[in-house]
C-alpha positions as CSV (number, residue, x, y, z in Angstrom):
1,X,15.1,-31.1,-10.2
2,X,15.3,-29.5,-6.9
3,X,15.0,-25.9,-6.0
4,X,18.6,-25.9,-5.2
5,X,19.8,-26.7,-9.0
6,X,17.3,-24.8,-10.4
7,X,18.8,-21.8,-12.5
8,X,17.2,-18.8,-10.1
9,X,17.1,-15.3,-11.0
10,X,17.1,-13.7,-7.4
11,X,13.6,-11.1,-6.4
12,X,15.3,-9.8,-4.2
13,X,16.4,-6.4,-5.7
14,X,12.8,-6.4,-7.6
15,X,9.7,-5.7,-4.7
16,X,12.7,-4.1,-2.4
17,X,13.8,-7.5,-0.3
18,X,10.0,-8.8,-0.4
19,X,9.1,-12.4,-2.2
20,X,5.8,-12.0,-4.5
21,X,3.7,-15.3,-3.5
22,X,0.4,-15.6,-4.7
23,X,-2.4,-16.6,-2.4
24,X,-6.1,-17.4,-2.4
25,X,-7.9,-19.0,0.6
26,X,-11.9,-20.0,0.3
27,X,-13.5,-19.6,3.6
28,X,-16.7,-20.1,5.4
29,X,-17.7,-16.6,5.5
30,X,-16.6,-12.8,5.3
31,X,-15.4,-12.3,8.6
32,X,-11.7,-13.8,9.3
33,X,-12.2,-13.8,13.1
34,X,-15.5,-15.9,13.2
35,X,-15.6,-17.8,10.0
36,X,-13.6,-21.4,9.2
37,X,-10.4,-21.2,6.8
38,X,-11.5,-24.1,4.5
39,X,-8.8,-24.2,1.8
40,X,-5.5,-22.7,1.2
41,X,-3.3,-22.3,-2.3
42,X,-0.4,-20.4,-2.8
43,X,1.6,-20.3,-6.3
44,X,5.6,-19.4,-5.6
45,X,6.7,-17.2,-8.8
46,X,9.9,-17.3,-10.3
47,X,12.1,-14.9,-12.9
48,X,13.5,-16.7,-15.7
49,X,17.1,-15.5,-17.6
50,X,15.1,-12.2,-19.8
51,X,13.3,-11.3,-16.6
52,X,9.8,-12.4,-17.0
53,X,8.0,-13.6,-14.4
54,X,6.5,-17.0,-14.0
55,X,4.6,-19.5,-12.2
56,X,7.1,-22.1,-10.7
57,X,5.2,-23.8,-7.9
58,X,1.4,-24.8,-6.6
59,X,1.4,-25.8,-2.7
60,X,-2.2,-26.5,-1.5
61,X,-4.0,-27.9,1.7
62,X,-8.0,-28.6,2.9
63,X,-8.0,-26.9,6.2
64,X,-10.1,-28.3,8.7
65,X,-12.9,-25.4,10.5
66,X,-11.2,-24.5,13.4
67,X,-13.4,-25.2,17.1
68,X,-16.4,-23.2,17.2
69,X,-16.3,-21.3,13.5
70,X,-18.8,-20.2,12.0
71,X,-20.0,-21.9,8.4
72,X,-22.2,-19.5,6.4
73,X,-24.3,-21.7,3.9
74,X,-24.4,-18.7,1.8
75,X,-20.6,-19.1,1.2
76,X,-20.6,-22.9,1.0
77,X,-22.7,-23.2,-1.9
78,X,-20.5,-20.4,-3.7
79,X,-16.8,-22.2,-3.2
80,X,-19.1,-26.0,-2.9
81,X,-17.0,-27.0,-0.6
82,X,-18.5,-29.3,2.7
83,X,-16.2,-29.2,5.2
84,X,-17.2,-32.4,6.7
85,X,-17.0,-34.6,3.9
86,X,-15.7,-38.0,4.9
87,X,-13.1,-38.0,2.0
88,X,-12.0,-34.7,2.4
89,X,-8.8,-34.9,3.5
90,X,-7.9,-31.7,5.8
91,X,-5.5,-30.4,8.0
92,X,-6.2,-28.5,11.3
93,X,-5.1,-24.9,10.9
94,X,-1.3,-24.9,12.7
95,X,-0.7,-27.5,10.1
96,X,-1.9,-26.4,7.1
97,X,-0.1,-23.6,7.9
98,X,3.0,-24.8,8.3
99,X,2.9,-26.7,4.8
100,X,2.2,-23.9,3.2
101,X,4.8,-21.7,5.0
102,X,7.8,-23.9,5.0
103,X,8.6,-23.7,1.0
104,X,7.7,-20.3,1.1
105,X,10.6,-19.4,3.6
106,X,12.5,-21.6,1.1
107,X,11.8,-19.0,-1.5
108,X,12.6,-16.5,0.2
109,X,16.0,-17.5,1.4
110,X,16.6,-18.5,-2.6
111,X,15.4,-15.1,-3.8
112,X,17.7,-13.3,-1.2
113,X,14.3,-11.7,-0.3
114,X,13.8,-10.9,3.6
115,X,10.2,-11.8,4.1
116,X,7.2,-12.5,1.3
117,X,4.3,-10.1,0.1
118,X,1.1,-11.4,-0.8
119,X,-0.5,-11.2,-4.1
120,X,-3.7,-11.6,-4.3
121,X,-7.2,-10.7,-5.8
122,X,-8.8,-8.4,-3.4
123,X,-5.8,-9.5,-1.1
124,X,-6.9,-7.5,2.4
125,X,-9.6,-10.8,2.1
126,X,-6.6,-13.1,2.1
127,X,-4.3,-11.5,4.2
128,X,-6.7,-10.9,6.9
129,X,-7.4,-14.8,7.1
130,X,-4.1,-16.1,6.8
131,X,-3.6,-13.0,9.9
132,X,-6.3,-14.3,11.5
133,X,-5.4,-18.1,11.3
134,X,-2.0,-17.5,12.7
135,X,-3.2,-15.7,15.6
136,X,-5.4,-18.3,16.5
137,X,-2.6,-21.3,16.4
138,X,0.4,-18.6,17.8
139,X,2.2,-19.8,15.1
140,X,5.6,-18.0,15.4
141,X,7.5,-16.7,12.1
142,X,4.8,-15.8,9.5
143,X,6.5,-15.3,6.5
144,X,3.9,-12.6,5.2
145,X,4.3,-8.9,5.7
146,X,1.6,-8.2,8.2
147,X,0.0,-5.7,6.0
148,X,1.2,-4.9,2.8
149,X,0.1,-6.5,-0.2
150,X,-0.2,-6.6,-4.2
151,X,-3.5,-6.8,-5.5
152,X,-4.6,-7.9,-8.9
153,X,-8.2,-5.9,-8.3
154,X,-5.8,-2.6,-8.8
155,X,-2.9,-4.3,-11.6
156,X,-6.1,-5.5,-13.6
157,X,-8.1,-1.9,-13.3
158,X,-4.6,0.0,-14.6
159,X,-3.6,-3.1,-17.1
160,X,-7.3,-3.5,-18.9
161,X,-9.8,-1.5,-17.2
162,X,-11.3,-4.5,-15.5
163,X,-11.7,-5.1,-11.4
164,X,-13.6,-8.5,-12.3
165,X,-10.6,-11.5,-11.9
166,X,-12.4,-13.4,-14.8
167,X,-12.9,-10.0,-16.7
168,X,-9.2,-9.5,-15.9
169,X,-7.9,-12.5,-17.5
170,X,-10.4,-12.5,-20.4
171,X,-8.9,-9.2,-21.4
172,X,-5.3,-10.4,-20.9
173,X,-6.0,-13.7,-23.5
174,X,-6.1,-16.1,-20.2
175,X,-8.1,-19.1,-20.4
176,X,-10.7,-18.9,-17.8
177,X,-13.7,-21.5,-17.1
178,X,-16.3,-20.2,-14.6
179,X,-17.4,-23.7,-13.3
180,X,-13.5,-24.5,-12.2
181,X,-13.5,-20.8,-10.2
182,X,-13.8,-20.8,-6.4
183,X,-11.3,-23.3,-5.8
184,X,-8.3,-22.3,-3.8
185,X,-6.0,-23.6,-6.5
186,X,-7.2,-22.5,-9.7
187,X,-8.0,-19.4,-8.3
188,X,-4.8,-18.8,-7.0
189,X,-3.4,-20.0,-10.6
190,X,-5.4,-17.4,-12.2
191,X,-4.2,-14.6,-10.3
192,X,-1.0,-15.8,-10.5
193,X,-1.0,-15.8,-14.1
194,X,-3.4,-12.0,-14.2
195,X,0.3,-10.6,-12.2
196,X,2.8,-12.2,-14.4
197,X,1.2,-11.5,-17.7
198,X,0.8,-7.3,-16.1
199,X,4.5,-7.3,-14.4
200,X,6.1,-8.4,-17.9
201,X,3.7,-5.9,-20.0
202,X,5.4,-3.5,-17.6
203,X,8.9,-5.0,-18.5
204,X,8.4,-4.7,-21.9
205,X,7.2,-1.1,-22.0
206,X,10.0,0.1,-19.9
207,X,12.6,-1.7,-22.7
């Protein structure tokens, strides 16, 4: 079914015009101006016809280390990822960039939001290298607000006392399995599900 004949409850009077879209990147490093952007997931959420939010959507790229960044084996053997791998398949930056943006303008027009917010788990770490990448390839019309962001580190301290992602979702009755973590994808996923499962706790107390 496309997203066009998809029954859509609009976000757009929910975050004040912005598009919640959940993000993590894994990276070569700490340091968004030096270090490679190695991976990039982003899960589009939806609002079904009681007003719960949902996952609707996983887009996800390899991104190839831009010229001349830096590759901490520290931060390699965390997320396992080699960036040279012959059967990686990876785009350069502008590109993976672009895949990722394109349906997430789509959302946006469909959610009658005006631009997206990023959620993510300390999200300043995701913003700033999704920023950073942008600069570099003077890609024009980044859907992101430049700085603001929801983070889960701050929903999951309020929600169940707990700052830890997996100690989030533990506490919240989300399956978690530590040697799937540090993937873009299912780390993304597990956010995505941590901000759902506290945005509809929310919903349900305000009833």
């Amino acid at each position: 079914m496309s997203i066009e004949a998809q029954e859509l409850t609009p976000f757009g009077k929910r975050f004040r015009g912005f598009y919640p879209v959940v993000i993590d990147v894994e990276t070569g490093g700490f340091n968004a101006t030096t270090d490679a952007l190695l991976e990039i997931a982003a899960v589009l959420l939806a609002i079904n016809e009681t007003g719960e939010f949902y996952c609707q959507e996983t887009i996800a790229t390899h991104v190839k280390p831009f010229e001349g960044a830096n590759l901490e084996p520290a931060s390699l053997e965390v997320n396992g990822i080699d960036p040279f791998h012959p059967l990686r398949i990876a785009l350069p930056e502008k590109e993976a960039l672009q895949k990722i943006f394109k349906p997430i303008r789509e959302h946006i027009k469909l959610n009658k939001c005006t631009r997206a917010i990023l959620v993510g788990h300390n999200a300043f770490f995701d913003l700033g290298f999704i920023n950073a990448a942008v600069e570099r390839t003077k890609l024009k019309n980044n859907p992101f607000h430049p700085f603001s962001n929801f983070d889960t580190v701050t929903l999951g301290a309020l929600a169940y006392s707990q700052t830890v992602l997996s100690r989030i979702a533990e506490a919240a009755d989300i399956e978690w399995d530590n040697s799937s973590a540090h993937s873009a994808v299912y780390d993304a996923e597990k956010t995505a599900a941590v901000f759902c499962d506290v945005m509809n706790k929310w919903q349900l107390l305000q009833a």
